[in-house]
N, C-alpha and C positions, 0 to 999 in steps of 0.2 A: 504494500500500500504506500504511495506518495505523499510525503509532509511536506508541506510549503510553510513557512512561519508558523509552523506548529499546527495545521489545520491538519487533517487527514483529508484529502482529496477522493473523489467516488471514482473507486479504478473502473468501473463498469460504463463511464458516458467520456465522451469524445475532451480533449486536455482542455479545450474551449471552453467547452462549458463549466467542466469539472474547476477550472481555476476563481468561475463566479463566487463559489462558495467563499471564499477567504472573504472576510469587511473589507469594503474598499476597491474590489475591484472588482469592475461591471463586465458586460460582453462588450464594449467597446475597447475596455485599457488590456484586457486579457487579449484580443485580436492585434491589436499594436506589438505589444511583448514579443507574442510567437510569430508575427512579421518580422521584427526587427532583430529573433533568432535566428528567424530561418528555419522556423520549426513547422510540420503539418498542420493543420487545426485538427484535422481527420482523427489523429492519433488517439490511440485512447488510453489514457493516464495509466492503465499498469504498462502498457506496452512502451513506455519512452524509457529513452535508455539514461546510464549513468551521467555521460555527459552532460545530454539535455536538461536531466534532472537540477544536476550543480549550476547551468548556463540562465535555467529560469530561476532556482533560487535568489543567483544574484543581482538579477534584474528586477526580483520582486522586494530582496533587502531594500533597495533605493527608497521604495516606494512608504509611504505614509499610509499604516495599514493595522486592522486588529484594535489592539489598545492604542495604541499612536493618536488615532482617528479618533477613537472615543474620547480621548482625555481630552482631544485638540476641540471637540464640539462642545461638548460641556462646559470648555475654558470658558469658550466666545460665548456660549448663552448664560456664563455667569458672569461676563463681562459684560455685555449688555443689560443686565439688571442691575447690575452696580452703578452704570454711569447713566441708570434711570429713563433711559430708550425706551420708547413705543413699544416696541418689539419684547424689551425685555419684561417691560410690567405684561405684556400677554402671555410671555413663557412665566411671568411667579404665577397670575390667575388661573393658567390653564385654559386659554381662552385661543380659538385659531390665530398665528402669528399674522399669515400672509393676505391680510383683508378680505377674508372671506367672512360671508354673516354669519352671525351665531344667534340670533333672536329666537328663527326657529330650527335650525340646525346645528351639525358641528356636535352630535351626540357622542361621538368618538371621543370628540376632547373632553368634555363637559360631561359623562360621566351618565349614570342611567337618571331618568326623569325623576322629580321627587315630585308628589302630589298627596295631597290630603294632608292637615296639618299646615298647610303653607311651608312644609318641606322640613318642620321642626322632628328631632326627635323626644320623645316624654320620657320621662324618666321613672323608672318603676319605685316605688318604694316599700324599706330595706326593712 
């Protein structure tokens, strides 16, 4: 089985696809890489050899990937709440960042409907 940055890659689908899996890289930056090896797309991830293996590794070290990515997004949306942005006071309420309405949508971010009560919960006593 093929490890890239520590992922296990699915030896059973074509090195193409099989590389989406790692964070970070889409079917666009994985198609660039195996151009710019010189490597098949065809191939399919158990089947590529040692070379190739070490050749993508180190093309994929460069890249900003995994926890790199994570740590680096979090930064910025905890940056932008700090220096009190639009955008960041939407990411504290949980509220869509990118101008979309939320009046009567946006259940995704906002969480399941509350009703009855006006959304309070009661408190049982002890």
């Amino acid at each position: 089985m093929l490890r890239i940055a520590g992922v296990p890659l699915p030896g059973s689908k074509r090195i193409v696809i099989a590389m989406t899996s790692i964070k970070g890289i889409g079917s666009a930056l994985a198609q660039k890489i195996l151009a710019d090896l010189k490597i098949s797309e065809d191939i399919k991830a158990d089947d590529i050899t040692e070379s190739d293996q070490t050749r993508i590794r180190t093309a994929v070290e460069e890249l900003e990937i995994e926890g790199e990515l994570t740590r680096r997004v979090s930064m910025d949306v905890k940056r932008l709440q700090d220096i009190g942005t639009w955008r960041g006071m939407r990411h504290r309420r949980k509220l869509p960042v990118r101008g979309q309405t939320s009046r009567r949508n946006a259940r995704t971010k906002r969480g399941k409907k509350k009703t009855g009560m006006s959304g309070r919960t009661s408190l049982a006593k002890t």
